[in-house]
N, C-alpha and C positions, 0 to 999 in steps of 0.2 A: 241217364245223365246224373242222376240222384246219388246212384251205387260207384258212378265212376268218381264222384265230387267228396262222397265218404273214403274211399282206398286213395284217394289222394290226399285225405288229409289225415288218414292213418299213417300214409308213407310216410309225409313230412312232419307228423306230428311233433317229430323232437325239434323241427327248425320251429316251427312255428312257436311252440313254446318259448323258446333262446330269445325268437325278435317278441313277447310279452313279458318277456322277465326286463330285456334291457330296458323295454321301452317303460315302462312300471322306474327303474333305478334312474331314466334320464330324467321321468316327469318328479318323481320324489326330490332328486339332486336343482334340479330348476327349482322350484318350488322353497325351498331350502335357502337357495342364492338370491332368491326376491326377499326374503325376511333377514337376510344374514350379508346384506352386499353392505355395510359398511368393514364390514369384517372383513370379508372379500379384497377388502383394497390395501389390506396391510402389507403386501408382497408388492405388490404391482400402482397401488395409487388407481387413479379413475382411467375407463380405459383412453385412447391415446391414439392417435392417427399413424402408422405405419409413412414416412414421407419419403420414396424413396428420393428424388430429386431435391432433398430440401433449401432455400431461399429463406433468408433473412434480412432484417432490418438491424443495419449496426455503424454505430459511428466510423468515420473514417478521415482519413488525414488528404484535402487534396495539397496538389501540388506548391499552391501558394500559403498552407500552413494553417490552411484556418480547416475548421473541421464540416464535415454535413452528415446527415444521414444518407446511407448507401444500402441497396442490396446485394447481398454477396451468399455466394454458396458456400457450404458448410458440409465437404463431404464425407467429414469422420464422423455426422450424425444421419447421415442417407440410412433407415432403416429403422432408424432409433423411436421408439416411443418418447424420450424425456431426453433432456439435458444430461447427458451422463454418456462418456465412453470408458475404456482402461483406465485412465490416466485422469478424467474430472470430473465432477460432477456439482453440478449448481442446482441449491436448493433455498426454500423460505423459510430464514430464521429457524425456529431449532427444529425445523422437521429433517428427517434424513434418508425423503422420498425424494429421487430427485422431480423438476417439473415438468411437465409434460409438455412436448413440441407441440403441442395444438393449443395450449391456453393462447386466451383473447382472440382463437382465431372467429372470427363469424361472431362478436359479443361485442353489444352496446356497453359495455363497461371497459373503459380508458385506462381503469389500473391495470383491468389484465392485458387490457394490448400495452402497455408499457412494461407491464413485468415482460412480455416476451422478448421486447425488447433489449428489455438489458439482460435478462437471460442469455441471448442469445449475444451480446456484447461482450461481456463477461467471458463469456466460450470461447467464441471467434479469438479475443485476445489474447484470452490466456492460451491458445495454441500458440499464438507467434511469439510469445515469448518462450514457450517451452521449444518451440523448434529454432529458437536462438543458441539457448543453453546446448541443445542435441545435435544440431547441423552447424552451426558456425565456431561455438568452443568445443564441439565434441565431450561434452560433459557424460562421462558415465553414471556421476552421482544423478543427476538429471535422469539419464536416461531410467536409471531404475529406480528412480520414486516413485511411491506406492499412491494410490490415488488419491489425490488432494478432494477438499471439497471445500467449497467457496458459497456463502451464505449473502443471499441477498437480501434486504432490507432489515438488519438484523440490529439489533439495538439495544441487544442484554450487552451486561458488562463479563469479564472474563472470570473463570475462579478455577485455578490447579488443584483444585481438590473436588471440584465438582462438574466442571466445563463450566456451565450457566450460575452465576447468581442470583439473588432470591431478587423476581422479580417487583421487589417495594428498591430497588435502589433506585438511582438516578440511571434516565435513560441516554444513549449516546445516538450523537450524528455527526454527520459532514464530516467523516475521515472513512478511513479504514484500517486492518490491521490486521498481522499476521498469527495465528495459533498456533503454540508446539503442541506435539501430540502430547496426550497422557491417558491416563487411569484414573477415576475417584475413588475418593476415600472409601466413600461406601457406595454398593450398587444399591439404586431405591429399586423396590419391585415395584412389577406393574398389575393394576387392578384388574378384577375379570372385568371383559369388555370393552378392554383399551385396546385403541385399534389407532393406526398412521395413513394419513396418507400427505401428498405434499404441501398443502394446504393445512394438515392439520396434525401437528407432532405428536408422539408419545408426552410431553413436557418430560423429557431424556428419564424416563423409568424405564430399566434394565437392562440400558448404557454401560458396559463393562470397560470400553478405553474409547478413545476418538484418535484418529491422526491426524496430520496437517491441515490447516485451514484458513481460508481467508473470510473475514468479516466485513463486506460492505456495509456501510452505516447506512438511515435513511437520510434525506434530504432534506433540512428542515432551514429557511430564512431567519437569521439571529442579527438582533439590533447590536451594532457594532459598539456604539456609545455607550451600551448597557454593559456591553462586556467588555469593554475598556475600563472602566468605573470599576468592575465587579475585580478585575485584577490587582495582585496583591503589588506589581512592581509596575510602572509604568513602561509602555515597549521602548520606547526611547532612554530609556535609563543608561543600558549598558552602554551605548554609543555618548553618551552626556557622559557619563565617567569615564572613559575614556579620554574624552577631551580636556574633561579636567585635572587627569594625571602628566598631560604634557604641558598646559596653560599653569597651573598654580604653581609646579618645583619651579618652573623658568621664571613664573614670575617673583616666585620666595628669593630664589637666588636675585633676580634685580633688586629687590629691596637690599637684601644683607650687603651688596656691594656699596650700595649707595648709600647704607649708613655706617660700613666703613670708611668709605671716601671721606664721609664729612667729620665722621670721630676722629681720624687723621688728620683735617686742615688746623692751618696756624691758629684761626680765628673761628671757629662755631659757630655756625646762626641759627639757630632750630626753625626760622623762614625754608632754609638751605634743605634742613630734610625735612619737613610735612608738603614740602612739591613733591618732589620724588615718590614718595610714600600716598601722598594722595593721587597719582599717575596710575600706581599701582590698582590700589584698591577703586577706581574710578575701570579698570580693565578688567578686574574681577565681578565688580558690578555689572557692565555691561553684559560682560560674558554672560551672567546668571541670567540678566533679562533675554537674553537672547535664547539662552536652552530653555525657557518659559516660552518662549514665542515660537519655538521648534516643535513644542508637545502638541500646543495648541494647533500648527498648523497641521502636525501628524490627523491631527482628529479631523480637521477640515479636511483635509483630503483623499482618508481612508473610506471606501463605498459607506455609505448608511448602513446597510444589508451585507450579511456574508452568508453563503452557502456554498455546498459540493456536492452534487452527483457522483461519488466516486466510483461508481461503477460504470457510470458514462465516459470516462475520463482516459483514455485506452492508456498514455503512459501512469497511469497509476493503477492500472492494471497489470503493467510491466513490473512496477517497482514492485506490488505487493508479489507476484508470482518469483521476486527476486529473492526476496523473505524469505520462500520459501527454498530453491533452489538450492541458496547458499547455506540454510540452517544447519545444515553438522556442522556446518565449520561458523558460521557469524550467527552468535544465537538471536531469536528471534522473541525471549522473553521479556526484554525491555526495551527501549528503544534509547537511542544515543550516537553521541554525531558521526561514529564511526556505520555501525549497520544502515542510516537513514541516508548517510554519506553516499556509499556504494549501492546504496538501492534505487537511487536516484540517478545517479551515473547509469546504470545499467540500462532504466527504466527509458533515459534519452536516445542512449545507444541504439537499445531497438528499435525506437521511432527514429531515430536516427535525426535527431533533432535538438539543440540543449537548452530548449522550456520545455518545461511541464505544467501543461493546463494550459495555456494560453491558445486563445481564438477557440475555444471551445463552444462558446454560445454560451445558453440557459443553464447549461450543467455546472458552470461556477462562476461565482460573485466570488470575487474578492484576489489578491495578488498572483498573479501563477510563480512558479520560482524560472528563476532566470538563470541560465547557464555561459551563459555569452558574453560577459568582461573576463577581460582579459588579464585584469590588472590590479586586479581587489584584491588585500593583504590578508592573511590570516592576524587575527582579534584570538586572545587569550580565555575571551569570554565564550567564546565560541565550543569551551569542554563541557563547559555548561550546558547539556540541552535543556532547557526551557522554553516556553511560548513566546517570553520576551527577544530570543537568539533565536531561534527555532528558524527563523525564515532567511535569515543573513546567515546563519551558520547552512541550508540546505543551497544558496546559492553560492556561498564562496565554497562549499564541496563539490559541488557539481560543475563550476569553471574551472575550479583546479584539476580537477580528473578530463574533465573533456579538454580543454586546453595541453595536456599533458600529450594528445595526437599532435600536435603540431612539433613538439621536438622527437616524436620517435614517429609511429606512424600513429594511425586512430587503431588499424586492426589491431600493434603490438601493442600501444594503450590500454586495448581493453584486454589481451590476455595477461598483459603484466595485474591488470588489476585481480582476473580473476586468479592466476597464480597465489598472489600476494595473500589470498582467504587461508590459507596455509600456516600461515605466519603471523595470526592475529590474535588476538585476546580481545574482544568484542567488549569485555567488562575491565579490562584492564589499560587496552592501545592506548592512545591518545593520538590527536592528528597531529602535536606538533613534531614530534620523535617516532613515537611507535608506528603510525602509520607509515612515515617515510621511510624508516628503516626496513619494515617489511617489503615494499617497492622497491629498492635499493638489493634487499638479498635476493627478489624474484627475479631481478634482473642478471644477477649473477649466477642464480639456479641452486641457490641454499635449500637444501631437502628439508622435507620432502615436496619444497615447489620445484618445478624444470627449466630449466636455463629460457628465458623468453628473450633475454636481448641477443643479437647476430655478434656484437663486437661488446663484449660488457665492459673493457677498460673506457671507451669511448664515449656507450649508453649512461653507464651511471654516472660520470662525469657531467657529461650535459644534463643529464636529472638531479643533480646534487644542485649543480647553477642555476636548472629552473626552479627548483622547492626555493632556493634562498632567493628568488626575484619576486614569489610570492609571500614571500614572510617566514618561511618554515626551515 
């Protein structure tokens, strides 16, 4: 048995060597990845559940408009270790791993079962708005966009020469925002031992460009009264000026009549004009206590508290994915009532709804914009974006665009609009001309937009009547 246990292990002796060599290289290699597993995770992040059936947790619209949380499957991530397919990928703040479909899963800790949440919100959403732009406008530019990535709780400020600014500036919340791609100035190297995973960035060392992006902000309650205070213009200003560009000429002129009147009579009584004259200024007075009692009551009845979940927020998930969509053509470097106009439009459309934000729940404190008058004029002040217009300039854009279905249909509505991206100058339009004009040529099929109206003598005639029934 001896003699036959040695010629067998003579025979085999080259196998047997092969399985001591490997097994020598797997224990060294192991051994290796226990001293060296953070390192290990810079490709791949920590590992990650294979899910092929996967179920999520994501807000959802029911039928009466108000929002709930819902489970829904999610099958272009069946498979997936992390948030991330072709086409997106959702990561934390500046890391650019994306996150792994099992955070919070089986974990006493609330932030990660809520980051998976909106993780996974985020996702879901941002699909139905890209299989908007690809199935319903048949968007080629859409279709071949390069893969976006969409940051969640992310609260650096923006800089085109670096991506991230230095993090001593002021931190941002309760919005969000879209990033054109770029390059910095300079590439920082990265130090030996720097290692990524999606919890933990490079802090962008050897970063050579980025591409598109969205920025969710985090979620922070802001005393309203403080930041009313802290603002350089009161928000009711522009609407108080306003009122007193048609109240004071109409009143100027009743004065000047009325001391014509009496500079003409036979007999002068200066009784005769200080009535008249104190009529006047007794209606100017008024008036002034009145827009004093308009500020005051603005502030009474604006929340105490304001906040936004924007990433809970599914049409602002739409808008921000619209940013993107439409960026060759409506840049996405500063914001103005033309691009915030149509992003918001868009953002309803999908939801198929014209508020934004509203019945959401917990996710936002404070005004949703409203799309639903019919009958609100276009304001001058409204070229202005600022914080004081910001929200009356986002509602009368978003009725005049959605309102706009009613004299053609909603579908050619929304392809005239998207046509009209053609025909813009994003830094230059204006809504009261530019915008219209451009709607006006897309409807005629002015290149390189395509003919969107059926009968264009007819179409832009009733659109010429509606812009001037709105103001424009």
């Amino acid at each position: 048995m001896g003699i036959q246990t040695r010629l067998l292990a003579i025979k085999y002796r080259g196998l047997i060597g092969l399985v001591l060599v490997l097994s020598l290289i797997f224990g060294l290699s192991w051994i290796v990845t226990l001293h060296e597993a953070p390192h290990a995770e810079t490709a791949r992040g920590p590992a990650s559940l294979n899910v092929e059936d996967p179920k999520f947790t994501v807000v959802v619209r029911k039928k009466s408009g108000k929002a709930e949380l819902s489970e829904v499957e999610i099958p272009e991530l069946a498979g997936k270790p992390a948030f991330e397919n072709e086409n997106i990928k959702i990561v934390l703040g500046r890391s650019n791993v994306a996150i792994p479909i099992n955070v919070g899963i089986d974990s006493s800790d609330e932030k990660l079962k809520e980051l998976r949440i909106k993780a996974a919100n985020v996702f879901y959403h941002t699909l139905i708005a890209r299989k908007y732009f690809t199935d319903v406008l048949h968007s080629e530019e859409v279709k071949n966009l390069p893969q976006v990535t969409l940051r969640l709780e992310m609260d650096d400020n923006f800089s085109e020469l670096g991506h991230y600014l230095n993090k001593n500036t002021d931190r941002v919340y309760n919005n969000s925002g879209g990033i054109p791609s770029g390059k910095p100035f300079k590439v920082r190297p990265c130090k030996p031992g720097d290692y990524e995973t999606w919890d933990h960035p490079y802090d962008y060392c050897g970063e050579s460009a980025w591409g598109l992006e969205t920025w969710y902000r985090p979620m922070k309650s802001i005393n309203t009264a403080e930041m009313m205070a802290a603002m350089p213009v009161d928000p009711m200003k522009p609407t108080i000026d306003l009122a007193r560009q048609v109240l004071y000429p109409f009143e100027g002129e009743y004065a000047v009549r009325d001391f014509v009147v009496w500079l003409n009579s036979s007999k002068p009584v200066i009784g005769e004009l200080i009535s008249p004259l104190w009529g006047v200024g007794k209606t100017i007075l008024y008036a002034e206590l009145g827009f004093e009692a308009v500020k005051g009551l603005n502030r009474l009845f604006v929340p105490h508290h304001f906040w936004i979940d924007s990433a809970m927020v599914p049409e602002i998930v739409y808008h921000e994915f619209t940013h993107l969509a439409l960026s060759s053509r409506v840049s996405i470097r500063s914001s103005s009532p033309l691009n915030e106009g149509v992003a918001d439009f868009f953002g309803a459309r999908i939801a198929n709804n014209p508020s934004i934000g509203a019945h959401i729940g917990k996710y936002l404190k404070g005004r949703p914009h409203n799309g639903k008058k019919k009958h609100t004029q276009y304001q001058l002040s409204y070229e202005q974006y600022n914080s004081s217009s910001s929200a009356d300039l986002s509602d009368f854009t978003l009725s005049f665009l959605w309102h706009m279905g009613d004299v053609l249909t909603p579908e050619k509505a929304t392809e005239l609009v998207y046509e009209a991206r053609y025909l813009l100058n994003p830094e230059k339009t204006d809504l009261y001309s530019g915008f219209t004009d451009a709607l006006i040529k897309a409807c005629w099929g002015v290149a390189p937009a395509k003919q969107v109206c059926d009968v264009p003598e007819r179409d832009a005639l009733k659109l010429s009547e509606y812009f001037r029934s709105r103001g424009l």
